[in-house]
C-alpha positions in Angstrom: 24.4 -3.4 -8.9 25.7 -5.4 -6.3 24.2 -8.6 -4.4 23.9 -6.4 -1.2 22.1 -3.5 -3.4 19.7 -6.3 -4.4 18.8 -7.6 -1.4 18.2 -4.1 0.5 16.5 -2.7 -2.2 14.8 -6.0 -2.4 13.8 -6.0 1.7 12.6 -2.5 1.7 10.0 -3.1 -1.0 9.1 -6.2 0.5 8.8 -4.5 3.6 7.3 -0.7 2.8 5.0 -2.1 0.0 2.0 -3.6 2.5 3.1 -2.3 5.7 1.6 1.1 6.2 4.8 3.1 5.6 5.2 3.8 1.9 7.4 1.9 -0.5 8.1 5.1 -2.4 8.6 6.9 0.0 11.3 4.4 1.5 13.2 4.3 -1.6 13.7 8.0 -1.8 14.8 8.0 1.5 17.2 5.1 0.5 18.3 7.0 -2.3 19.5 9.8 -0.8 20.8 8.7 1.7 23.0 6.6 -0.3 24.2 10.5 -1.6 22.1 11.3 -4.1 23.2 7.5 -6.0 21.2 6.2 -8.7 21.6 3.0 -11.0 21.2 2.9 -14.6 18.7 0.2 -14.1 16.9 1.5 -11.7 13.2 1.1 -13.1 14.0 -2.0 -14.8 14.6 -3.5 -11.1 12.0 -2.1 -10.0 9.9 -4.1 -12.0 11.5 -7.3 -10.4 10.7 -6.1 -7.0 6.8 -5.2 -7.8 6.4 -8.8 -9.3 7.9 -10.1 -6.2 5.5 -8.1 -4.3 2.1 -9.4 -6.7 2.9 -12.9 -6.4 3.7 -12.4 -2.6 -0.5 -11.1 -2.6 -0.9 -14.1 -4.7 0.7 -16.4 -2.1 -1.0 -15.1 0.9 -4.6 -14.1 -0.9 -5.1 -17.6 -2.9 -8.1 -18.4 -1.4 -9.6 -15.1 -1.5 -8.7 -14.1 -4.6 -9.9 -18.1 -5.9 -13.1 -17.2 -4.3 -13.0 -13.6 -6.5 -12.0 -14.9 -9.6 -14.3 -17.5 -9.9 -17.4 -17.3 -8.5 -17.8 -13.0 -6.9 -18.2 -11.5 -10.2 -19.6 -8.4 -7.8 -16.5 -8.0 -6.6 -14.7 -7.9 -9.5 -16.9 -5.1 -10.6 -15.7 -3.1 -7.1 -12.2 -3.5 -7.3 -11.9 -2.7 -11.0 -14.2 0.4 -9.7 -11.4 1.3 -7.2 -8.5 0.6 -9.6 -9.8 3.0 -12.2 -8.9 6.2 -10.2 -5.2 5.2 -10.8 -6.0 6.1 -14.8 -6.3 9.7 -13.4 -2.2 9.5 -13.2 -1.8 9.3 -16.8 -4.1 12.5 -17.7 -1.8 14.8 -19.3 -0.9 18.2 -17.1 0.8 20.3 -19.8 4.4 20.5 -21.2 4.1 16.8 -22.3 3.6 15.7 -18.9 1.1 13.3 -17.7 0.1 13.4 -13.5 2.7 10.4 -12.4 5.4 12.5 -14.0 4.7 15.3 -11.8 4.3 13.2 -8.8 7.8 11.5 -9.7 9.5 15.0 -9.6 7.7 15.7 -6.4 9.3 12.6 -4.7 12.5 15.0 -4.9 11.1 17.5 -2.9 11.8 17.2 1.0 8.8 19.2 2.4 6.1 17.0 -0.1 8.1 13.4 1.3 7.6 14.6 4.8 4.2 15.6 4.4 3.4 12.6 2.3 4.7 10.6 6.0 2.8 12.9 8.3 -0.5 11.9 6.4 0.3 8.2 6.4 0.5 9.3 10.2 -2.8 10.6 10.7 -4.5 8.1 8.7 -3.2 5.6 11.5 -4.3 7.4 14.1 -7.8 7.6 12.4 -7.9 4.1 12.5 -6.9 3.5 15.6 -9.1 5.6 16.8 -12.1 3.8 14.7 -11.2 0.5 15.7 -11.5 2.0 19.3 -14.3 3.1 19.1 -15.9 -0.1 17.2 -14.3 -2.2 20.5 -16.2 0.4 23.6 -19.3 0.0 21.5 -19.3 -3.5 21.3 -18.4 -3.7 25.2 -21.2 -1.4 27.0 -23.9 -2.9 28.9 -27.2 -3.9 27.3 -28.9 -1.9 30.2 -27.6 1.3 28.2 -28.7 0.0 24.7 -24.8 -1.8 24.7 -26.8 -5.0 23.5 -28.2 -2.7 20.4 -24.7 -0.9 20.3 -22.8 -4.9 19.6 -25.7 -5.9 17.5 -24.9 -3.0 14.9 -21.0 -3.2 15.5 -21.5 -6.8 14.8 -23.3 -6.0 11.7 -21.4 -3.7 10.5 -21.1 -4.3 6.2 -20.0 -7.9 5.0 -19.6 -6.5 1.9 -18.9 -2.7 -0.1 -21.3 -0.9 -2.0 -20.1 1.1 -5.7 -19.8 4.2 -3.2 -17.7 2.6 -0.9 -15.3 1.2 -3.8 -15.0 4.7 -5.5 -14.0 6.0 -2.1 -11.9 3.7 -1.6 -10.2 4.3 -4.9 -10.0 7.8 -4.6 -8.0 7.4 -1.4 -5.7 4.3 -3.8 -5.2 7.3 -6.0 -3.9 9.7 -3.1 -1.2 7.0 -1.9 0.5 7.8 -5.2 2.0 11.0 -3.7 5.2 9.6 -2.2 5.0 8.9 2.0 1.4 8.2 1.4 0.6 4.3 1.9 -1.3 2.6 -0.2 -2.2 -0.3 2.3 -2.8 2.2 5.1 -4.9 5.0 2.8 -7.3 1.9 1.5 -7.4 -0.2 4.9 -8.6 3.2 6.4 -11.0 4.0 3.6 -12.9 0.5 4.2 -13.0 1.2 7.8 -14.5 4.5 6.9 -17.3 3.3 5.3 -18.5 0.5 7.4 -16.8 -2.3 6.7 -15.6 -4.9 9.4 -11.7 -4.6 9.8 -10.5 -7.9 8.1 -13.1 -6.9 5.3 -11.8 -3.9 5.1 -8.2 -5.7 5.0 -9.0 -8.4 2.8 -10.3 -5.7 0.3 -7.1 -3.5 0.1 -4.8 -6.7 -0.1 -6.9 -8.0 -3.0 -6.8 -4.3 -4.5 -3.3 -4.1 -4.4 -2.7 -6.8 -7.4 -4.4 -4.9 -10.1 -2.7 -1.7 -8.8 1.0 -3.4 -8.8 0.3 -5.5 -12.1 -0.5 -1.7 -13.6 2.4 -0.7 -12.4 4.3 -3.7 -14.2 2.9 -2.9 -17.4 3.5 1.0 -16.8 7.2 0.3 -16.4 7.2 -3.1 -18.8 8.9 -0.7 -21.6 12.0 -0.7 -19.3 12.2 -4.6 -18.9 14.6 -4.3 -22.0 17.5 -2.8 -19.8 16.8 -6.1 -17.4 19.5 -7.7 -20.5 22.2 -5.2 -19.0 22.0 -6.6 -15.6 23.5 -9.3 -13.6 20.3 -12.1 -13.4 22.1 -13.2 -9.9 21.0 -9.2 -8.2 17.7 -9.9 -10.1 17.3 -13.5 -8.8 18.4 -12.4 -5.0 16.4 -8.7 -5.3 12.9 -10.7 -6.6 13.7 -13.7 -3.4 14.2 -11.1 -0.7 10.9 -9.2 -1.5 9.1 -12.0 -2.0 10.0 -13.7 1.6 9.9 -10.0 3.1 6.6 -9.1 1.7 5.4 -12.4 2.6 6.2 -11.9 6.0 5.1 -8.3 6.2 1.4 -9.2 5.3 1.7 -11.9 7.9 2.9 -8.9 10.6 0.5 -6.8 9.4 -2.9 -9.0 9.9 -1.3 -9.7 13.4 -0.6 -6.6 14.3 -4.2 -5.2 12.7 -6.2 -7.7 15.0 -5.1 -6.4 17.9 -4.9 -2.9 17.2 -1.6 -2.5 17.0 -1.0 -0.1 13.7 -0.4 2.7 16.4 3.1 1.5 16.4 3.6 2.9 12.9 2.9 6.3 13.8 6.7 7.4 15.5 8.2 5.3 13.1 6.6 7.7 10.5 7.3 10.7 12.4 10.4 9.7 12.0 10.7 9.8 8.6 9.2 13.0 8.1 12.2 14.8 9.8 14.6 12.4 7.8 13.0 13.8 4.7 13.6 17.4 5.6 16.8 17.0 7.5 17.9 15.3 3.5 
């Protein structure tokens, strides 16, 4: 692998892993369009990048996550609620598969990538449209029962309920399929049941470090092919996720508080036709 393998590979997952595009689905894309190309050490790397990614969450969650970890012992219950729906990948399917080997051999498949995109696509748009409607209501006139309609936009839920976190989970569990996002699939399941939009963001971000440190330990039985590798691609793969993904969770609360995740949507479009057109 060389040093500029490392560092795309390392800026797409920094990128695609929390903004609401799909990491998988970006290194398929990648993949083939590098010709079909794949290196030996492939998952092994890919182990790099995802810690990159977790202590990136780390980095920009501290204080929430401080908050979590030592005193909301409520909200450790919901969020290891939500995670459990990824142990649904590992029930077996038949012929010595288990469900995440299935969904791997679906990431080959053009038609399944693009659709994958195109939902990622409408779950945008369904936000967009929620936090739309979440703005009129908290704008009309208190002569027309506006001053009621803020009141309950205003309190809209501070915090999730064991519903809410299954839901929530389920929708985690979805984003496995490759063009589906994980940031974008849990975001819009918050939204979806109540919860304010940087609750609803705060929740998915904090989500995300159980569900990348899984997939650490899923793929920690190929850190042994890390001692065939080159550290300097590992050192410059695990920096460029870790500034870009840094960044990208920056870009993304920006661009969430001002509901600006429409943007997203012909980008994705875009990638469905890649995905068939490869």
């Amino acid at each position: 692998m060389t040093l500029l393998d490392a560092i795309i590979l390392g800026v797409i997952q920094g990128v695609t892993e929390f903004l609401p595009v799909s990491s998988s689905g970006h290194l398929v894309l990648i993949r083939k369009l590098r010709g079909g190309e794949n290196f030996s050490e492939d998952i092994a790397f890919d182990v790099v990048l995802h810690l990159a990614t977790l202590l990136a969450v780390c980095i920009a969650f501290r204080g929430a996550l401080w908050k979590v970890l030592k005193e909301d012992r409520r909200s450790i219950l919901l969020l290891g609620l939500s995670t459990s729906f990824l142990g649904l990948a590992l029930i077996p399917v038949g012929g010595g598969r288990k469900l995440k080997d299935v969904v791997s051999l679906a990431r080959e498949e053009p038609a399944l990538l693009a659709g994958g995109f195109l939902f990622t696509a409408f779950l945008l748009s369904l936000m967009t449209w929620l936090q739309r409607r979440s703005a009129k209501a908290s704008q009309e006139p208190a002569a027309d029962g506006g001053e009621d309609a803020k009141d309950e936009n205003e309190g809209k839920k501070g915090e999730f309920s064991i519903v809410d976190s299954l839901v929530i989970g389920f929708l985690q569990l979805i984003a496995i399929m490759p063009g589906v996002s994980r940031s974008g699939s849990t975001i819009v399941g918050g939204m979806l049941r109540g919860g304010t939009t940087n609750l609803a963001f705060d929740y998915a971000f904090l989500l995300s470090i159980p569900a990348i440190l899984g997939a650490v330990v899923v793929e920690g039985k190929d850190i042994v092919k890390l001692t065939q590798v080159q550290p300097l691609p590992l050192i410059v793969g695990f920096i460029a996720a870790l500034l870009t993904g840094l960044a990208s969770i920056a870009l993304l609360r920006w661009l969430l508080s001002r509901d600006r995740f429409w943007l997203f949507i012909p980008y994705l479009l875009l990638c469905a036709g890649l995905a068939l057109s490869l």
